[in-house]
C-alpha positions in Angstrom: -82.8 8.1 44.6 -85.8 6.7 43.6 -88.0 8.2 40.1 -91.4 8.3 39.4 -91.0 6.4 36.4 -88.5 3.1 38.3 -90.6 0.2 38.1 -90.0 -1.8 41.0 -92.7 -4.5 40.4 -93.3 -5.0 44.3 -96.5 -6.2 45.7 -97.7 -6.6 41.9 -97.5 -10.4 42.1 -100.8 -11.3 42.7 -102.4 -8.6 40.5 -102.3 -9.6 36.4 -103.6 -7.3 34.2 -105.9 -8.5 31.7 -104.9 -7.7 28.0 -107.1 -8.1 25.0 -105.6 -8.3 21.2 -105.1 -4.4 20.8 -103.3 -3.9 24.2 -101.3 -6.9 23.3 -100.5 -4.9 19.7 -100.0 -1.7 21.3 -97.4 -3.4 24.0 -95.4 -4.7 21.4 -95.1 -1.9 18.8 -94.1 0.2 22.3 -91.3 -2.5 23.0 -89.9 -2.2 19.9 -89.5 1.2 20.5 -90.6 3.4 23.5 -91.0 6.8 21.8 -93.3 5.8 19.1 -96.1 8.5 18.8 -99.6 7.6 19.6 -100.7 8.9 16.4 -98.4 6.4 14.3 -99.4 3.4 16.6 -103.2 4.9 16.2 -103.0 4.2 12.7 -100.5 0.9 12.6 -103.8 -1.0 14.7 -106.5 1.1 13.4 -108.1 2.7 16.4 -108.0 6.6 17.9 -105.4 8.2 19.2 -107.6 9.0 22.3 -107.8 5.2 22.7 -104.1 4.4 22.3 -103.5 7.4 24.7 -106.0 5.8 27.2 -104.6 2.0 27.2 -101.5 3.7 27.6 -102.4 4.9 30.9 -104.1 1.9 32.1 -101.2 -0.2 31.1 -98.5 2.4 33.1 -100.9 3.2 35.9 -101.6 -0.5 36.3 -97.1 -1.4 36.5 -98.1 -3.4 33.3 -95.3 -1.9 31.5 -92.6 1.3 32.3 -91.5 3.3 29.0 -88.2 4.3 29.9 -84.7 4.6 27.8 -82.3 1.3 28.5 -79.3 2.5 29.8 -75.9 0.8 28.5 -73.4 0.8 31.3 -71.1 -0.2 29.3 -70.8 2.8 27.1 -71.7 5.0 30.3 -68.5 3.9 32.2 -70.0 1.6 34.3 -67.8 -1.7 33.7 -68.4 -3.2 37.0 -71.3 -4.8 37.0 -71.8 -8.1 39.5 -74.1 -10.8 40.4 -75.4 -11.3 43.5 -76.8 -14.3 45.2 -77.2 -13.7 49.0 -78.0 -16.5 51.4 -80.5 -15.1 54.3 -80.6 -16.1 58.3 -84.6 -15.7 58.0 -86.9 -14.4 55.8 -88.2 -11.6 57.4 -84.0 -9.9 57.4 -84.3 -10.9 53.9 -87.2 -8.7 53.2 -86.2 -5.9 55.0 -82.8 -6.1 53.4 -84.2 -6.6 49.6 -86.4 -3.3 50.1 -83.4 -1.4 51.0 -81.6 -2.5 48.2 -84.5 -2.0 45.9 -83.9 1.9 46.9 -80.0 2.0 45.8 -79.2 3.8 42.6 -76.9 1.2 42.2 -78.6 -1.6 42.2 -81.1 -2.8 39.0 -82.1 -6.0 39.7 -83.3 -7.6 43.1 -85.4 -11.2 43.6 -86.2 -13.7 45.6 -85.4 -17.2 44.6 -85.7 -20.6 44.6 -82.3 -22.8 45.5 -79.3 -22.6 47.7 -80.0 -18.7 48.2 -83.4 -16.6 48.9 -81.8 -13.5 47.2 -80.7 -12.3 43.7 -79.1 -8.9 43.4 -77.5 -7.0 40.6 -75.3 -4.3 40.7 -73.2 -1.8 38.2 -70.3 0.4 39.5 -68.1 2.8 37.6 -65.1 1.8 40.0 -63.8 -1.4 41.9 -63.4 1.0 44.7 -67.5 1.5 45.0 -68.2 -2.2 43.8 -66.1 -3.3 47.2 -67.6 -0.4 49.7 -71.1 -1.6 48.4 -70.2 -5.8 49.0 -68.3 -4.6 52.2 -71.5 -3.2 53.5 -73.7 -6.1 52.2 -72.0 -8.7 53.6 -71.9 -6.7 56.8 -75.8 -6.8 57.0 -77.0 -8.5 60.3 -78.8 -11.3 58.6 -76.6 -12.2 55.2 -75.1 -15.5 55.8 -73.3 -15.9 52.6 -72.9 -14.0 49.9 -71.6 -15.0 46.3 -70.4 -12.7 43.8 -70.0 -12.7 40.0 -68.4 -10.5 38.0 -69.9 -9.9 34.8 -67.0 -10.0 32.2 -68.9 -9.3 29.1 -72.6 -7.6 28.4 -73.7 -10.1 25.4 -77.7 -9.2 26.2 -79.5 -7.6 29.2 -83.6 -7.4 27.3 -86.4 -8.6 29.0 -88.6 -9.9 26.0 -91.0 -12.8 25.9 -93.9 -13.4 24.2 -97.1 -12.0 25.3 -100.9 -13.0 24.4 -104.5 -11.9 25.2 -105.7 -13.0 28.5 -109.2 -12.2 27.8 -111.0 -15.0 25.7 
């Protein structure tokens, strides 16, 4: 099941957004924390609210940025989580199979890549049971010609955070 909100970053490749200094500020006081209120962000750069309110919108409508609440799957139950690199017969299975895993709830992560395999996948379970019927399945896929599987043993850090900086010059 697939929401509104789920960014899924595909076909956005090609497309960069350009940033100037204020949507650079506004990014990364929203990073910090998600549910910061226009108003206080307004005031912390020293523009409108209106204009905070419209960057906003061009940085969510544009798949620039998702405000969402980080789940912990830890605390949730969810102590399964694996690593997924798949090894594809041809590239064109491999797409077809990456978009239908980019539409299971139980799947947060999917890439292509560079090396011995063309596909990266994570997954969480809340059971070994579902973790099995869900790498059953995969490596039944007409088109998978090896799959390798990690198990992730420990959560130390799962944040995606690097340094951003005006495009515009």
């Amino acid at each position: 099941m697939s929401d509104e909100g789920e960014n899924k970053f595909q076909g956005d490749e090609d497309t960069q957004l350009d940033l100037d200094e204020l949507d650079v500020e506004i990014v990364q006081l929203l990073h910090k924390d998600g549910r910061t209120a226009f108003t206080e962000i307004a005031k912390k750069v020293g523009v409108s609210e209106a204009t905070i309110r419209n960057r906003v919108q061009r940085l969510t409508s544009s798949g620039a940025i998702t405000i969402q609440a980080y789940l912990n799957p830890n605390k949730l139950g969810f102590r399964n989580i694996a690593l997924i690199e798949l090894k594809m017969a041809d590239l064109d299975r491999a797409q077809t199979i990456a978009s239908e895993l980019v539409d299971q709830d139980s799947v947060s992560y999917v890439a292509f890549v560079a090396g011995s395999y063309d596909l990266f996948v994570e997954v969480t379970y809340d059971t070994n049971e579902g973790l099995l019927n869900f790498l059953a399945a995969l490596r039944a896929k007409t088109g998978v010609s090896n799959c390798e599987t990690a198990i992730v043993l420990k959560l130390l850090k799962t944040q995606y955070s690097f340094q951003i900086r005006s495009t515009k010059t």
